[in-house]
C-alpha positions as CSV (number, residue, x, y, z in Angstrom):
1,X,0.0,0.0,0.0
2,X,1.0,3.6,-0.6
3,X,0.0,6.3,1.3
4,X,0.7,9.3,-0.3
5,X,1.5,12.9,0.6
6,X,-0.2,12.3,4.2
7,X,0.4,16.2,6.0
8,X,-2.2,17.3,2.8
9,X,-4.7,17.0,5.5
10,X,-4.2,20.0,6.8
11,X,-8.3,21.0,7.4
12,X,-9.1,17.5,8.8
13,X,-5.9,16.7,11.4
14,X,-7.7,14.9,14.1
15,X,-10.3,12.7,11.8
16,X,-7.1,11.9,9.7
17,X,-4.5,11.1,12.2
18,X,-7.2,8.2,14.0
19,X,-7.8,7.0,10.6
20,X,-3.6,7.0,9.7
21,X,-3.5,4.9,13.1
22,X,-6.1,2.7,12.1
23,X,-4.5,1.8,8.6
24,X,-0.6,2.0,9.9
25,X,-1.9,-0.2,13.2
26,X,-3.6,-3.4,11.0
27,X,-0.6,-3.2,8.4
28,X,2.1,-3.7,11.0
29,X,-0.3,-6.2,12.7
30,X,-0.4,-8.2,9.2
31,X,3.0,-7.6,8.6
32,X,2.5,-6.2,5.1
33,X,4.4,-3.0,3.5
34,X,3.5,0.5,3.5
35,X,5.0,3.2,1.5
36,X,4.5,6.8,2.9
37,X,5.1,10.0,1.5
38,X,4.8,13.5,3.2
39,X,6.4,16.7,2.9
40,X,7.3,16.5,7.1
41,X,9.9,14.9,8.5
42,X,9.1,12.4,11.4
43,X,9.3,15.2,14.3
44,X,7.2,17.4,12.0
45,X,4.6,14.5,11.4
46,X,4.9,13.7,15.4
47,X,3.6,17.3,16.0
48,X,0.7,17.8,13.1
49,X,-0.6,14.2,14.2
50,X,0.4,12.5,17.1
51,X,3.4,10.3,17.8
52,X,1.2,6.8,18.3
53,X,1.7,7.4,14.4
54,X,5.1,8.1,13.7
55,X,6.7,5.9,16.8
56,X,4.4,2.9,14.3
57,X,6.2,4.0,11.5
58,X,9.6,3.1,13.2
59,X,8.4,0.1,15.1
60,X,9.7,-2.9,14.0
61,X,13.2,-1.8,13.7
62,X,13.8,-3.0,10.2
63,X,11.1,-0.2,8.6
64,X,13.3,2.6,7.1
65,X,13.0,6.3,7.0
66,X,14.5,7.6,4.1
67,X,14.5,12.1,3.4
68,X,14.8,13.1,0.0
69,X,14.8,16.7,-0.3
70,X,13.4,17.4,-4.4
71,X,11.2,20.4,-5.8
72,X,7.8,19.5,-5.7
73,X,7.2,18.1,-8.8
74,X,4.4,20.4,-9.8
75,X,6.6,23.2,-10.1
76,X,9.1,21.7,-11.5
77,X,9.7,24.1,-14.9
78,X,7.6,26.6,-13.4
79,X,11.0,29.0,-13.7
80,X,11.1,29.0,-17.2
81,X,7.4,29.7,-16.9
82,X,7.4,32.6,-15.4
83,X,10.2,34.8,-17.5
């Protein structure tokens, strides 16, 4: 499963963060893989949400955290756009 872009969710924090649990919680308990992407780092995901979620994401000691700092993808070109 991906989950994709999860700090979007900006207007609906607490109805999103019990339903991130919810998901994160059964995949761990069936032991199956979960890509995430956000544009927070952990600590930064720790504050929007809560930390039941990102101390899941790091649970099993094998799961992997892995920062890539790129441009949005959307505005990539927008420079040449706006000369």
């Amino acid at each position: 499963m991906i989950l994709d872009d999860i700090a979007a969710g900006a207007d609906a924090r607490r109805w999103m963060a019990d339903k991130l649990y919810m998901i994160i919680e059964k995949r761990l308990e069936d032991e199956k893989a979960t890509f995430i992407t956000a544009n927070l780092s952990l600590e930064q995901l720790a504050e929007a949400y809560d930390t039941r979620i990102t101390s899941r994401l790091i649970r099993r000691g094998v799961d992997k955290v892995i920062q890539v700092d790129v441009q949005d993808f959307n505005l990539r070109g927008m420079e040449a756009c706006s000369m």
